[in-house]
C-alpha positions in Angstrom: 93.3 119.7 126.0 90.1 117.8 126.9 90.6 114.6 124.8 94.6 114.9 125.9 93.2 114.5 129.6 90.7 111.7 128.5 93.7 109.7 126.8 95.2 110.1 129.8 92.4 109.0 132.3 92.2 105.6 129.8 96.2 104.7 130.4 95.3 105.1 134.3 91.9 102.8 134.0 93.6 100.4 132.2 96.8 100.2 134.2 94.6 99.7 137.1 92.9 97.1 135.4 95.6 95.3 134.7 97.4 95.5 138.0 93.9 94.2 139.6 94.1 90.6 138.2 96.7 88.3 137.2 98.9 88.4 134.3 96.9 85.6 131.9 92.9 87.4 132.8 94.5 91.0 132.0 95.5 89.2 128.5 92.5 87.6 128.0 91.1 91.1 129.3 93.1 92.9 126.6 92.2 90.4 123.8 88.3 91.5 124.4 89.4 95.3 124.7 91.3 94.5 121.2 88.3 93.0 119.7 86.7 96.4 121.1 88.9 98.4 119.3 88.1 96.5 116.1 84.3 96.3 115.8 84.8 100.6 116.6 86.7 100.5 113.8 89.2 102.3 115.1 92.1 103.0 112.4 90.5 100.0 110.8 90.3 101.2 107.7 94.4 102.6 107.3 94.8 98.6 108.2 92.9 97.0 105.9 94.7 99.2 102.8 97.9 98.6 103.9 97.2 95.0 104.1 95.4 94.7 101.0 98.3 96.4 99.5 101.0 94.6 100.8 99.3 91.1 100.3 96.9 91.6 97.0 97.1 88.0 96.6 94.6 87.5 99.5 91.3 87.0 100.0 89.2 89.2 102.2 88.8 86.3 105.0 92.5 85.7 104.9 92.8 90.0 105.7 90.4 90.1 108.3 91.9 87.2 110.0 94.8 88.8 110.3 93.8 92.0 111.3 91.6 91.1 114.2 94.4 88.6 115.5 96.5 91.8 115.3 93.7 94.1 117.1 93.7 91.3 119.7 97.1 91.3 120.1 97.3 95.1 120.8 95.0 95.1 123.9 97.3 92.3 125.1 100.0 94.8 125.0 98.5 97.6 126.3 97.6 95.2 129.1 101.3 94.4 129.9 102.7 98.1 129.8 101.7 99.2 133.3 103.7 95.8 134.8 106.6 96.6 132.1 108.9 96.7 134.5 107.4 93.1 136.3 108.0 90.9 132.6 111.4 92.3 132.0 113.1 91.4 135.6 111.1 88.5 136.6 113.4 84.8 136.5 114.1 84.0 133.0 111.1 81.6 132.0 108.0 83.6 133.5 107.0 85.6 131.0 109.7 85.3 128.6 110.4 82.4 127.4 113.2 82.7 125.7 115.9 85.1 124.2 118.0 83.8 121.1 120.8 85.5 119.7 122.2 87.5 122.1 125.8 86.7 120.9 126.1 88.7 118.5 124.9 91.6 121.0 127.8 90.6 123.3 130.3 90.2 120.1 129.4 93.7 119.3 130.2 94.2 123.6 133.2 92.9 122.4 134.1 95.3 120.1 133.7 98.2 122.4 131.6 100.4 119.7 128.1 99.7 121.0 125.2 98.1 119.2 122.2 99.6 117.4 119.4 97.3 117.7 116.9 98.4 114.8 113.5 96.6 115.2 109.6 97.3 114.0 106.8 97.9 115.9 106.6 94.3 115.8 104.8 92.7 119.1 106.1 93.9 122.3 108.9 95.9 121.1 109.6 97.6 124.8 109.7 94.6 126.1 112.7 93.5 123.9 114.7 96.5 125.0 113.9 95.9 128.5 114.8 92.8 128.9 118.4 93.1 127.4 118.7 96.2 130.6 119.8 92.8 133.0 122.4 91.7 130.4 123.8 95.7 129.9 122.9 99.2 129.7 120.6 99.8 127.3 118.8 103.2 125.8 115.7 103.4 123.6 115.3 106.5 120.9 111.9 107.4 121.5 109.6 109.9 120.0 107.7 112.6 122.0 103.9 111.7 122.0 101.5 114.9 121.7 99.9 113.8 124.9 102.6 114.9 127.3 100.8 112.9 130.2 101.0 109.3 128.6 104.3 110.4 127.0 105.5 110.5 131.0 103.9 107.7 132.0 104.7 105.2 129.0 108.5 106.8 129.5 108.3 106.0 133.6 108.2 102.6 132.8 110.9 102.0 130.3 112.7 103.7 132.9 111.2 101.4 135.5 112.3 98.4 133.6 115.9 99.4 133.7 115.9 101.3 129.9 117.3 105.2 129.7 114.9 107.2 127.5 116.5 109.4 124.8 114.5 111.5 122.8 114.9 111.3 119.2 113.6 115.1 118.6 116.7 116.4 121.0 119.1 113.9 122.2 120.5 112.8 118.9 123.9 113.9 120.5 122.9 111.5 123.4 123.0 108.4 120.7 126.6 109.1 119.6 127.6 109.4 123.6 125.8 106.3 124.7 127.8 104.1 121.5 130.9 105.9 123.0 130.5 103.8 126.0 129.7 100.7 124.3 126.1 100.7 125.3 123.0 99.1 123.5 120.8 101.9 121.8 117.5 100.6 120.6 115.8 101.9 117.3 112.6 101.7 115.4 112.5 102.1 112.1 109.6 101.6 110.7 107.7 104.5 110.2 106.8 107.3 107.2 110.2 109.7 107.5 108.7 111.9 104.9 110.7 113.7 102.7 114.0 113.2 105.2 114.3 109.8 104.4 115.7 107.3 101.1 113.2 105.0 99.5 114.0 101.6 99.9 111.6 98.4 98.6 109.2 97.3 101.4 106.3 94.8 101.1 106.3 95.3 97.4 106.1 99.5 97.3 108.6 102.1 98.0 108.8 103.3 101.3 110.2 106.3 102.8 112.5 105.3 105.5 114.9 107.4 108.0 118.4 107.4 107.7 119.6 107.6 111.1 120.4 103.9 111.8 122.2 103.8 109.2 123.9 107.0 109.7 125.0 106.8 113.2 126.0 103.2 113.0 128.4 104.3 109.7 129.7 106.5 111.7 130.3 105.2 114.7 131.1 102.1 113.4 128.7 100.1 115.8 126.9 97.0 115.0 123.3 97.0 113.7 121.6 94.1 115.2 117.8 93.5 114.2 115.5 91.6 116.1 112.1 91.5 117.4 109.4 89.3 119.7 105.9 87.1 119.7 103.8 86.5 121.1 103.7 82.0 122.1 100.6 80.3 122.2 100.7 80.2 125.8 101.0 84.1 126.4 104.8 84.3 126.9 107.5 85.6 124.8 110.0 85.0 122.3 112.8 87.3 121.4 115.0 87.1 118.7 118.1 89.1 117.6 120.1 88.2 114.0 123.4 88.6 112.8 125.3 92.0 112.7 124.5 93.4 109.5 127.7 94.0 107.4 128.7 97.7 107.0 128.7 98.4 103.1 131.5 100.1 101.6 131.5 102.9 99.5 130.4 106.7 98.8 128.9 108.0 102.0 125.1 108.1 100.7 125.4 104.8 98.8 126.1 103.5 102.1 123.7 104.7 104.2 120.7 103.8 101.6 122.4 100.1 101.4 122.4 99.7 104.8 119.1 101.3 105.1 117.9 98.7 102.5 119.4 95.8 104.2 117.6 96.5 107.7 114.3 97.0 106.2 114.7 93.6 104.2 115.2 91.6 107.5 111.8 93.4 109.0 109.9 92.8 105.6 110.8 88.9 106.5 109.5 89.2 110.1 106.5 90.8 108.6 105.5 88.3 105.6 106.4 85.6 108.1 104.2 86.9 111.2 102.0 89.2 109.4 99.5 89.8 112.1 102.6 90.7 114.1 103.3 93.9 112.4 101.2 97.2 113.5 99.1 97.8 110.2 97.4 101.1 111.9 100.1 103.7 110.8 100.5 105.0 107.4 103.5 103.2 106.3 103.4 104.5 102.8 102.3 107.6 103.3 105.1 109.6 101.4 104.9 108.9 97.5 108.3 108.6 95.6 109.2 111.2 93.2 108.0 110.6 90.1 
């Protein structure tokens, strides 16, 4: 397809930008492509409902602040995937400042049954992923793009930065495997799961939600570790990871929509607390409960 081939052509103009000047001008670069984005109203409009949905309490300045401080921070992003691979193995300090919580990652090492790491598209989420891959293996569930091209070349450099790519529309099997070994499987969760998923309470409305986390950590019995990143005044990082969520008991699908619930609480309070951290462009809320 033409506009396949013309997405494509972008990723490669803009990983050539980035590579041609250092790492704080390709932000600064990024912030102005953001800004771009945002005057061209590009999915603009999907942001500002979810926004004024999510936070009616607001007024319109308070909205659009948040949104263009979001739009900025995406063009930083897209700025930093082509040197993926750079931010996650350079010397702790560079462009990460720092990682807290890993214990309970390695107390779930511990316990030999792997870890699922369930995050949002909150910030740099690659970049969390990638830089566990110098503390131990890690995978990240990904889903196929439609654009094979950038689907290759955004996969190349998770695998570049040390992160096996499993896709989540074939390699379910793959997941099971990889907790088998005690690896680090990394998750998003975040998006509209139609009618496959439960509704749990997010941001004040009903969301549809997928069940996998939820299912393959019940039963695999492996830890579910959220976490996420920012974005620091001076252009680094900071990654977080919190406690091991507690496995509910009970019937089988009373468990998996508690645990479900529970994952999608702790993102909710990443999300009220950074809210220009979250990405507002998708539609979250697309699926309606049944009546």
């Amino acid at each position: 397809m033409k506009m396949h081939r013309f997405e494509a052509l972008i990723v490669q103009a803009i990983s050539a930008a980035s590579r041609s000047m250092p790492w704080k001008a390709s932000l600064a670069f990024g912030a102005r492509v953001g800004d771009g984005a945002w005057h061209l109203g590009m999915r603009r409009a999907i942001a500002e409902d979810n926004v004024r949905r999510a936070f009616p309490d607001w007024d319109d300045a308070a909205r659009m602040s948040t949104l263009r401080k979001l739009y900025h921070e995406l063009g930083r992003i897209a700025m930093e995937y082509p040197r993926l691979p750079e931010l996650a193995r350079a010397e702790p300090g560079r462009f990460v400042a720092s990682i807290t919580g890993l214990e309970h990652l390695f107390a779930a090492r511990e316990r030999g049954r792997g870890a699922l790491i369930v995050a949002g598209h909150c910030g740099n989420f690659d970049l969390c992923g990638a830089s566990l891959a110098r503390h131990h293996p890690v995978d990240a569930v990904v889903r196929p793009m439609s654009n094979a091209r950038v689907d290759a070349w955004l996969n190349g450099r998770r695998e570049q930065a040390g992160v096996r790519v499993l896709r989540a529309d074939r390699q379910i099997r793959d997941v099971y495997d990889a907790l088998r070994k005690n690896r680090w499987v990394c998750m998003l969760a975040d998006q509209d799961a139609r009618r496959d998923g439960v509704f749990v309470p997010f941001l004040g409305r009903p969301a549809s939600t997928a069940t996998g986390p939820a299912r393959v950590a019940l039963a695999t019995g492996a830890a579910v570790v959220t976490g996420g990143n920012i974005r620091l005044p001076d252009g680094r990082h900071a990654i977080e990871f919190e406690p091991a969520i507690e496995h509910p008991e009970g019937p089988k699908e009373a468990a998996v929509y508690e645990l479900t619930r529970r994952h999608v609480e702790r993102l909710e309070a990443r999300v009220r607390r950074d809210p220009w951290n979250w990405f507002w462009l998708h539609r979250r809320w697309k699926t309606a409960p049944p009546a």
